[in-house]
N, C-alpha and C positions, 0 to 999 in steps of 0.2 A: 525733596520738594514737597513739603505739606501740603494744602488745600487751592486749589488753582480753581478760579469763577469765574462766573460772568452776570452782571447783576444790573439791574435795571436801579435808577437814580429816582428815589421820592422825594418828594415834596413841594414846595410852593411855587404860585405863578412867579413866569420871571421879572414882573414889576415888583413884587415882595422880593424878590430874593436880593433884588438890587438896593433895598432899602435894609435887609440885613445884613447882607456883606459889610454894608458900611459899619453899621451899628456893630456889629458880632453878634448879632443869634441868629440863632439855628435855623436853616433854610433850604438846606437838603443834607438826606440821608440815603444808607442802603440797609439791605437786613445781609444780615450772617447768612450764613447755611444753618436748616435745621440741627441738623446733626454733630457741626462744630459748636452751636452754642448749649445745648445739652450735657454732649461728651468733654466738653471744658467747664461748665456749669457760670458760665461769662456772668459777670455780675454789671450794674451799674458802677460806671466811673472806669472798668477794666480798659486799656488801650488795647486795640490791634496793631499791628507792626507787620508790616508787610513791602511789595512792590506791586507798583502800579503797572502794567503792560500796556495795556491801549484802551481810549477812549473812543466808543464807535458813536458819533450824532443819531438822527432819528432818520436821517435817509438812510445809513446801515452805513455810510463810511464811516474808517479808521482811520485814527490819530495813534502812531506809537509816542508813549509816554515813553520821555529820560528826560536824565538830574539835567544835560547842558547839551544843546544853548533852549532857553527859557522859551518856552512857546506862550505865544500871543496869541487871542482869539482870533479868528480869522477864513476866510473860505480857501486858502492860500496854504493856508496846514493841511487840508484833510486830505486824505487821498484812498482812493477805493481798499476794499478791505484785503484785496488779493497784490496790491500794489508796497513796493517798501518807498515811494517817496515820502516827502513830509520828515524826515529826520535824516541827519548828515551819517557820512559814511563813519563816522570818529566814535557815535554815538551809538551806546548800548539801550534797549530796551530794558526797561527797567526802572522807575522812578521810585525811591523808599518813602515810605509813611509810618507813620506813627499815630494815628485817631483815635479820639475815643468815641464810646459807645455811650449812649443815651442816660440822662439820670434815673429813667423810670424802670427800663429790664434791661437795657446791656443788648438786646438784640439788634439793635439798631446802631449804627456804628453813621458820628457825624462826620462830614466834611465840614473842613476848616475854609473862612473865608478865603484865604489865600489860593487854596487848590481850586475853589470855584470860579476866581478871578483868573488863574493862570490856562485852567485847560474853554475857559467859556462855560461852561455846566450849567445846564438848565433839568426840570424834573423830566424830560425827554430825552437823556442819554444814558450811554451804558457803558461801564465800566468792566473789566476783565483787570484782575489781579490775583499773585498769590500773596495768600494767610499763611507768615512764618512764625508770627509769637503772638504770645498774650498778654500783658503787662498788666500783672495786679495791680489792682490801688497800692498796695504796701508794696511794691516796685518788682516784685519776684515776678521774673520772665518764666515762662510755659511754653518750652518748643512745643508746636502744634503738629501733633502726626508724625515723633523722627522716625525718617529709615522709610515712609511711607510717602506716597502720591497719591491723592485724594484729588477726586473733580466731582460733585457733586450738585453743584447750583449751577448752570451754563443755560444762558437765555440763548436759546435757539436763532439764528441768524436770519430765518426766516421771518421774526417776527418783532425783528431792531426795525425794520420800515416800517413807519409810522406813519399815515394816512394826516394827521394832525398833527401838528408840533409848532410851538413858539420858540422863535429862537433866542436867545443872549441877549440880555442888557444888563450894556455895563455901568459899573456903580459911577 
């Protein structure tokens, strides 16, 4: 299991973000870990390729992320972080991605309008996933870390409650 995080979601208010979903640009992102974008030397255009684990909001609840059945925004999804509701018994944790990272450095890895519209994502959520590969521009995959387990970027839980936060709108 290569690099396993937990990453705080940047970028725009959620009235912009609902006028870029629509259009396709860029309207939230996360950063790498120092350490994997270095030690992989991640270029602009490089994909990540990974799985998504769970999505925690700005009160500090979690969403486990899977491929099926398709989660809708909602207050009806979320369910405290110590809790397994919110996803059927059938269903594996684990959601795959494949995103690219930014044109300027690569450290920056975007969300796709789609993942913004399916999990709700605003610049006040947090993300947990692992980093399995690296997809060069010229297509050659980079296991990332084999044989190794890496945790290095993990946003503390204590400080996923957010005192402020605007929630979701959708496109």
């Amino acid at each position: 299991m290569p690099e396993k995080c937990r990453v705080v979601i940047c970028g725009f208010d959620p009235m912009l973000v609902r006028g870029y979903v629509k259009t396709g640009e860029r309207a939230l992102w996360w950063y790498l870990p120092d350490e994997l974008y270095e030690d992989y030397k991640v270029k602009p255009g490089d994909k990540i390729k990974g799985k998504l684990l769970a999505v925690y909001n700005a009160k500090g609840e979690r969403r486990v992320a899977t491929e099926k059945p398709p989660m809708i925004a909602g207050e009806e999804d979320w369910a405290p972080p110590d809790a397994s509701k919110g996803w059927g018994p059938n269903a594996a944790p684990g959601d795959p991605f494949t995103w690219s990272t930014t044109k300027e450095t690569g450290l920056a890895v975007l969300l796709p309008p789609e993942v913004i519209t399916r999990y709700g994502l605003t610049e006040f959520h947090f993300l947990e996933m692992v980093i399995e590969k690296i997809i060069r521009a010229s297509g050659e995959e980079v296991e990332v870390y084999p044989g190794e387990e890496k945790c290095r970027k993990w946003w503390p839980e204590e400080k996923m409650k957010l005192h402020y936060y605007v929630e979701y709108v959708a496109p």
